[in-house]
N, C-alpha and C positions, 0 to 999 in steps of 0.2 A: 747843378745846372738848372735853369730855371727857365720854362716856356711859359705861353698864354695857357690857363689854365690850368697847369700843373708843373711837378719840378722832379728832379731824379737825383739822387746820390751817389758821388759817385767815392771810393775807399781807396786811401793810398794802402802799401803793402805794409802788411800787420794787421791791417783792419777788416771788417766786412759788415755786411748789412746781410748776410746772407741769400742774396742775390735777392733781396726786397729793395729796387729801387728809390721806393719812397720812407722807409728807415731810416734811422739812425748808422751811423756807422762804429763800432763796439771791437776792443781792440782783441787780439785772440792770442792764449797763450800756448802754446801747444809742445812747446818744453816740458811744462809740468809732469807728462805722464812719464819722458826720458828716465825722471829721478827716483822712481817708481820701479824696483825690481820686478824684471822680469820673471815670476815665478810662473811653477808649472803650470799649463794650460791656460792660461789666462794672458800669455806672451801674446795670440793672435788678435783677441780683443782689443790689448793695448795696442797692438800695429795699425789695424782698423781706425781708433781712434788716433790716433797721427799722424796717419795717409790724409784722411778726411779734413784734418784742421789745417794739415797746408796745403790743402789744393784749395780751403779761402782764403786763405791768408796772402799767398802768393799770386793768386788772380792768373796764374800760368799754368798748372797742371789742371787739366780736364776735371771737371766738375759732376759729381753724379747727382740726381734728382735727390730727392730726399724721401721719396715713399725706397728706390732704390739701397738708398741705404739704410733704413731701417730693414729692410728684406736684408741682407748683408748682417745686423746688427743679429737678428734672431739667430741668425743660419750658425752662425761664429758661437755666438753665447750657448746654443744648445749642444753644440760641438762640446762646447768645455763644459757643461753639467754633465753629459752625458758620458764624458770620458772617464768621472771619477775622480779626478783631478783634483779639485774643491775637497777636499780633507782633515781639514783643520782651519781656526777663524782665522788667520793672516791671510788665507790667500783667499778666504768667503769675501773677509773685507776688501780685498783690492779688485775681485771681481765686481761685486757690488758699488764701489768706487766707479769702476771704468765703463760699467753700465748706466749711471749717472750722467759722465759726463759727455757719454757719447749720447744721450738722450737730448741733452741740454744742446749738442750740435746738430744733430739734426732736427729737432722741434719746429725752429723760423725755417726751414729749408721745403717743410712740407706745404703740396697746395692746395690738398681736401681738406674739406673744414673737418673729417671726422678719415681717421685713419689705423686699420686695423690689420696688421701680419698675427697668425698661427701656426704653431706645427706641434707638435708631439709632444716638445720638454716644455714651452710656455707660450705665452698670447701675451700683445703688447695692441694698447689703445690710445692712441692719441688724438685730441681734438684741436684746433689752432683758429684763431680768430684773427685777421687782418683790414685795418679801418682805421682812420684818422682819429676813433676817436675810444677809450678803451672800452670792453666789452662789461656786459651788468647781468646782474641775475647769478644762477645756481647753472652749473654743467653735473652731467652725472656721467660716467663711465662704468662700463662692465663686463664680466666673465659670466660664464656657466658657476664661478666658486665665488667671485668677489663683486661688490660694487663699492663706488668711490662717489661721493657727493662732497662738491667743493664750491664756495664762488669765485664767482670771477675777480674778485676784490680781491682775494688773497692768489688768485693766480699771477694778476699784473702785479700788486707793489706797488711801491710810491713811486715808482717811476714808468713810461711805458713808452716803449722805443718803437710802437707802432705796429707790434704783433703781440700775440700773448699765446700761450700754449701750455697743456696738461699733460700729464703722460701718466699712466699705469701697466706695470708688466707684472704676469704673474708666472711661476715660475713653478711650475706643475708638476716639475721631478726635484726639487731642489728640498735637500734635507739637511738642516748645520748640523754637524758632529757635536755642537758645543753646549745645547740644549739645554746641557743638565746645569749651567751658570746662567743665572739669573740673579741680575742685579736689581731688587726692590729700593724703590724710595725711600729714602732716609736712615736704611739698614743695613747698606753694601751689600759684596754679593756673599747668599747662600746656594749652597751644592744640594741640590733635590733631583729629583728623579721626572725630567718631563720630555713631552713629545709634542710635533707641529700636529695640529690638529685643522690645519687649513693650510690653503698653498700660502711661499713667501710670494711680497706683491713689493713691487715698488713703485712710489709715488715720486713724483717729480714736476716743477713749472718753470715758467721764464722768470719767476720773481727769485731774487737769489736771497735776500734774507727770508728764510724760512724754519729760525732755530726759537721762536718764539712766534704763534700764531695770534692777530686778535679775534682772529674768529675760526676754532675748530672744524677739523674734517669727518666726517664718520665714512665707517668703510663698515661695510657688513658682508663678515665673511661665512661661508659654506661649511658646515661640519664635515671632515674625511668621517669622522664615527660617531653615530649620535651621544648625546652627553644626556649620562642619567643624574638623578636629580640630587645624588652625592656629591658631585665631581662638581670643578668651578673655573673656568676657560679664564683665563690671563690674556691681555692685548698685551703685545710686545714690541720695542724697535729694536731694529739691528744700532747698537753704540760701540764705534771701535774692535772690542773682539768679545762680546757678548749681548745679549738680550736682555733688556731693561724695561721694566716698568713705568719708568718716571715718564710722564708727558703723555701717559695713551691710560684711558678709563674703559671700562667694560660698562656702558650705556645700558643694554639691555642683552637679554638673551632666551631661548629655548632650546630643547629638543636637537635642532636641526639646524639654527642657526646663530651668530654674536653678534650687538653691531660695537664699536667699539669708535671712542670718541677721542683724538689727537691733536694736540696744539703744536704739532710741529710736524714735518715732510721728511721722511727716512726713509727704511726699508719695514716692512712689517710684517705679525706676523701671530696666529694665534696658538696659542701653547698650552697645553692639559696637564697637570701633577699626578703620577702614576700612584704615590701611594702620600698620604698625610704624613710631613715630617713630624719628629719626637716631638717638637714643642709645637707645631700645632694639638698633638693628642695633646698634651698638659695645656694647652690652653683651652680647650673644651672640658676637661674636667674642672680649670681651674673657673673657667664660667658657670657652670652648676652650681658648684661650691658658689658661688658669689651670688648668684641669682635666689639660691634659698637661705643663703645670710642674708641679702637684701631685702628680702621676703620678711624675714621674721625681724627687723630692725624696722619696717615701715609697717609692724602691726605696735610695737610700743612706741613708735612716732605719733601715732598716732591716737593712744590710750593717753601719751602727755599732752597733747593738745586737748585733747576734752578736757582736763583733769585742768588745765590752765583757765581754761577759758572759764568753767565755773568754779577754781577754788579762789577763793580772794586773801591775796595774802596780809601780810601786816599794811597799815595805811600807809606807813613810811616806806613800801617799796613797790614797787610795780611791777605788772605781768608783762607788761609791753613786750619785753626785749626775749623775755622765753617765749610764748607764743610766738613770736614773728621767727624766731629763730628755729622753732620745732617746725615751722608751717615752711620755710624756705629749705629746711632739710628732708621735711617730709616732699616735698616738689622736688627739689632735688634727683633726693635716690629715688624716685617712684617714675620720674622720666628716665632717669640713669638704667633703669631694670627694662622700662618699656623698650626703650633703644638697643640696649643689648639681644633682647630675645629676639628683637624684627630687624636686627644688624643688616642679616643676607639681603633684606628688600629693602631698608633705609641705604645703604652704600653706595649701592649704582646712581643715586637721586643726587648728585654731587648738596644742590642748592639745599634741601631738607637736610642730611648731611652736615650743613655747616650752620644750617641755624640752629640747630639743637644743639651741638657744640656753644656756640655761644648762647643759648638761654643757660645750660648747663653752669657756663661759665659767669654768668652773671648771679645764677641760686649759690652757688658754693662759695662765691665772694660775698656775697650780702649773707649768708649766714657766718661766719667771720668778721664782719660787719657790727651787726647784732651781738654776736661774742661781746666783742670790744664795747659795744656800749652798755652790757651788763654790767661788765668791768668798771670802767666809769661811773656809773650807778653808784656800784660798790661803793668806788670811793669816794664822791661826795655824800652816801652817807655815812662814811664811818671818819672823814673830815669835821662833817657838825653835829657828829654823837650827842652833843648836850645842848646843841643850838635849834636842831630840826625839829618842829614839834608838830608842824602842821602838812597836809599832803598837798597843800597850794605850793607848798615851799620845793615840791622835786619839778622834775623836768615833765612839759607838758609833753601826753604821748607823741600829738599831734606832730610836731619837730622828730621827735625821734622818729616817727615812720618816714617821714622825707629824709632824714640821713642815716636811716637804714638801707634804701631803696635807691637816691640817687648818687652814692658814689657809685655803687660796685655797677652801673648803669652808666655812668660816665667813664669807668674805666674799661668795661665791655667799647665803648661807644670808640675812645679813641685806640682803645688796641684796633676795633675793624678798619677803623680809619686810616692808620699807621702801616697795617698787613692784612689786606685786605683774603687775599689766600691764606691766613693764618688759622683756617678754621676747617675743619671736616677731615681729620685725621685718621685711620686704618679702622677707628674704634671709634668715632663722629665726637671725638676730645682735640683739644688744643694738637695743633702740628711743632714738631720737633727742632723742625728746620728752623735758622734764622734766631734762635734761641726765642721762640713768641710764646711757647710754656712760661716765661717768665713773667708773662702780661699778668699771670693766676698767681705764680710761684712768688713773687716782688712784695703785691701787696699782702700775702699772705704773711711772707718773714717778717713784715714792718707794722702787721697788728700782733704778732702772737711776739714780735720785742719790745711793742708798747704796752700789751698787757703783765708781761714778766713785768716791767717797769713798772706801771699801776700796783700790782700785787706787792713787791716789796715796799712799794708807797705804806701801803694800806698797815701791812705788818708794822712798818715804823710805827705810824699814828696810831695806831691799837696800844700797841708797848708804852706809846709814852702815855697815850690818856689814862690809860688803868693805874701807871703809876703814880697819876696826879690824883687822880680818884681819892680822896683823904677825909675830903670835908665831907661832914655828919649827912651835909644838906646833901650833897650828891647820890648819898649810899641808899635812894630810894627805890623802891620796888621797880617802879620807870625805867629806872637807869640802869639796873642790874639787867632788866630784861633787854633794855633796847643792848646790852654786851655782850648777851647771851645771843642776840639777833644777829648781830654783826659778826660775830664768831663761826656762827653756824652758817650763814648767807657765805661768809667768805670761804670757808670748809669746803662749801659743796660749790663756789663759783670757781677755788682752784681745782678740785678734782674735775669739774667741766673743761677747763681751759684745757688742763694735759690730757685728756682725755679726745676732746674734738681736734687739738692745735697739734699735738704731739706727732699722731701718725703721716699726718704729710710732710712732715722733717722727716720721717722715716724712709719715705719717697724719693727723696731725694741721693739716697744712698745703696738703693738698691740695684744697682749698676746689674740688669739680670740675671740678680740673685732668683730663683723659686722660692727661697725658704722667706724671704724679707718681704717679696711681693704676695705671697698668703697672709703673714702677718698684717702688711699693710689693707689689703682685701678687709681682714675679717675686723679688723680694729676701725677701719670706716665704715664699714657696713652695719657695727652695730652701735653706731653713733646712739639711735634713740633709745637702744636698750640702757647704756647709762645713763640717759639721763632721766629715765622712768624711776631708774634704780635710786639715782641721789636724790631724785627732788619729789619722788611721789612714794615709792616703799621706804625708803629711811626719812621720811615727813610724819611725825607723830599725828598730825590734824589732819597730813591728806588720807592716813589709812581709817582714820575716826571717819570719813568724809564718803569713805570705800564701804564701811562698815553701816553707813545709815543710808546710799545708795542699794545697798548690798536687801536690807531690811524692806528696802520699798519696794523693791523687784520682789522679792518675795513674796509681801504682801497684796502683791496686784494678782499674783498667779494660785493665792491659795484662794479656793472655794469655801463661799458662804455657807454656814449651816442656817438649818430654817430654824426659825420659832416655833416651837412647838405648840402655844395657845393659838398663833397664826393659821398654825395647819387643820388642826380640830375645827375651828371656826369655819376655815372655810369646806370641812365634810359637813 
């Protein structure tokens, strides 16, 4: 109906505005809860919520206020925590459920902008905002244990029927039985040993898609018991008939209190691990172990890059692609270590978190990279074994640092592009989910089956040129040595390829194995010890090379003797 100035709504039966005459009218289903067995204690709640939805629905049964029935709503719900009742997660879930949806009916019914019931077993906060036009900015709601900061943009939703409304209840006697199931992200669930270490709180708004948030809520909850600086507090949501991790982050924390960061509206709830599971203890041991293999892999990472950078090898081959390769593995693992040891403080930082994932994931591709163009190397020069004679004639460095550097940069670039979340994983490495490991894993099988393929290239053309090798003219010193070079270069460029390429095929099979996942640890971690080994101790010129550094140092730290006519003279 429509006057001078203003206009009113009015709701055939089924529908309502919730008694907001200038709303929308929103159809009501109030069957739904019918289908829903009546289990124990939680019978009176559901009758509550079905009394109430058709006395809108039908515009004939007497209508109660709605601060009214939220008083109604607490009085019932604390009835049923308090009874014990609540026993097991079917009937947490259908409580939880039914508190929801009676939340969601009375929300538009309320007419204080800001509306608060307590008693004994929990406290419920609602705020409501009604105006033609929707409401902006941030709303904050709170307990003496919880606070909730939300905006208003993720309250209304893409749609907005002319009221918009929040809701938090926290539930100050309410303990799940089911605690100890915890389902983690990308892991299913493990059986551990935990307890609520804050009240459960439930969140609720008028926007009904709320299973994907664009813009996260934090809720900062109250420690029941201070947390010492062992122990590690978990955000939680109630999911079906357990506690899940997926979609809620631990933001920041101390002492006394969590705040915890959620892309989606549930029930929530903060949860403490009584004792460290078995493979947590082996995963801290197995981080030691890795942190001083890493350790002593990035001290001969580091002796081969000197050792490159001033030994010059034969004119016909170049340092380029070892240098770059030691220098991107030396980066590499020396971030890889940093990361690991300040885990506990990089984690919560979601953003840092996923960028070092991807610089990570950009060094370990370009050193594979660099592999592969060794390889290459190789074999164009054991192609013109008797044609190369000049070092104009190899590949200029300059090119090979551009296609060192910008594939494994262009395939970082379009994996973020692609999967955008695909980065900042448990351990701030590639995420599991979605199979986007494979963004690393991909191009890794398709350089280490390009090099296999180069490699046997190279054997071929070796086999056949030595057996052409016949003519007088050929059998020169030259020639002998440049077979001798090739020989040796390609010796110690296959012992590098299975050496660096092997262990991450290893990777790939270790389906939670311990015993394959140390292997693989320790066979990556001492990436640079072999290659110190093949290309600098078993290098006859680099230990001559060792041997006249070795002399110099010496000789800078032995003291002069005086001249003896020098000394007289001057008494």
């Amino acid at each position: 109906m429509n006057s001078q100035g203003s206009y009113s709504c009015k709701c055939e039966p089924g529908y309502t505005n919730y008694g907001n005459n200038q709303s929308k009218c929103t159809e009501l289903k109030c069957d739904e809860a019918n289908t829903i067995q009546m289990l124990a204690g939680v019978g009176k709640l559901l009758s509550l919520f079905v009394s109430s939805c058709e006395s809108l629905r039908n515009h004939t049964a007497p209508q109660l206020s709605g601060e009214s029935l939220l008083q109604d709503l607490m009085k019932v719900s604390g009835e049923v925590v308090s009874s014990g009742n609540i026993n097991d997660s079917s009937t947490l879930s259908v409580f939880l459920g039914a508190m929801e949806d009676t939340l969601h009916l009375i929300g538009p019914q309320l007419n204080e902008s800001v509306t608060r019931v307590e008693n004994n077993i929990s406290e419920a906060w609602l705020a409501v905002k009604k105006d033609v036009t929707p409401p902006t900015g941030r709303v904050t709601l709170g307990t003496d244990d919880v606070h909730l900061n939300i905006s208003w943009k993720t309250v209304v939703g893409e749609q907005y029927p002319g009221f918009a409304y929040v809701g938090l209840v926290s539930y100050k006697a309410l303990n799940s039985t089911n605690t100890s199931v915890v389902e983690e992200p990308n892991t299913g669930s493990r059986t551990a040993e935990y307890y609520l270490n804050s009240p459960v709180v439930t969140v609720c708004v008028s926007n009904k898609k709320t299973e994907h948030l664009s813009e996260p809520i934090t809720l900062t909850f109250k420690h029941k018991q201070e947390v010492v600086s062992e122990s590690k507090p978990s955000c939680v949501s109630w999911s079906n008939t357990k506690w899940t991790k997926d979609g809620c982050d631990l933001f920041q924390s101390n002492i006394s209190h969590s705040v915890c960061s959620c892309v989606h509206l549930s029930t929530f709830a903060l949860i403490m691990q009584t004792r460290p599971r078995p493979d947590v203890e082996n995963n801290t041991v197995m981080m030691v172990i890795g942190i001083l293999a890493v350790s002593v892999g990035l001290v001969f990472l580091t002796l081969s890059l000197v050792t490159f950078v001033n030994y010059q090898r034969s004119p016909r081959l170049t340092n380029t692609a070892l240098i770059n390769l030691c220098l991107t593995l030396l980066l590499a693992h020396l971030l890889f270590l940093l990361t690991q040891i300040f885990l506990r403080y990089i984690k919560p930082l979601q953003v840092l978190c996923a960028v070092l994932a991807g610089v990570l994931h950009f060094l370990f591709l370009s050193a594979f990279v660099w592999m592969f163009i060794e390889a290459v190397l190789l074999f164009l020069l054991v192609k013109n074994l008797t044609k190369l004679r000049s070092k104009k004639e190899g590949l200029n460095w300059k090119y090979l640092v551009l296609i060192g550097y910008i594939i494994p940069l262009i395939v970082v670039g379009v994996s973020a592009g692609l999967v955008p979340k695909g980065y900042g994983s448990e351990q701030c490495w590639l995420k599991t989910d979605e199979g986007f490991v494979w963004s690393f894993l991909g191009p890794v099988c398709v350089i280490l089956t390009a090099n296999t393929l180069l490699f046997l290239s190279i054997l071929i053309i070796m086999t056949s040129t030595l057996k052409k090798v016949t003519s007088e003219c050929l059998k020169t010193k030259r020639t002998e040595r440049d077979q001798r070079l090739c020989k040796s270069v390609l010796l110690k460029t296959m012992l590098q390829f299975i050496i660096l390429g092997c262990p991450w095929v290893l990777g790939l099979f270790m389906d939670g194995s311990k015993v394959l996942e140390m292997i693989f640890l320790l066979l990556n971690s001492q990436q640079g010890t072999f290659i110190f080994l093949i290309h600098c101790v078993f290098n006859q010129e680099v230990r001559l090379l060792y041997v006249k550094w070795w002399r110099t140092l010496c000789a800078t730290h032995t003291p002069k003797t005086e001249d003896p006519e020098t000394t007289t003279s001057q008494l």
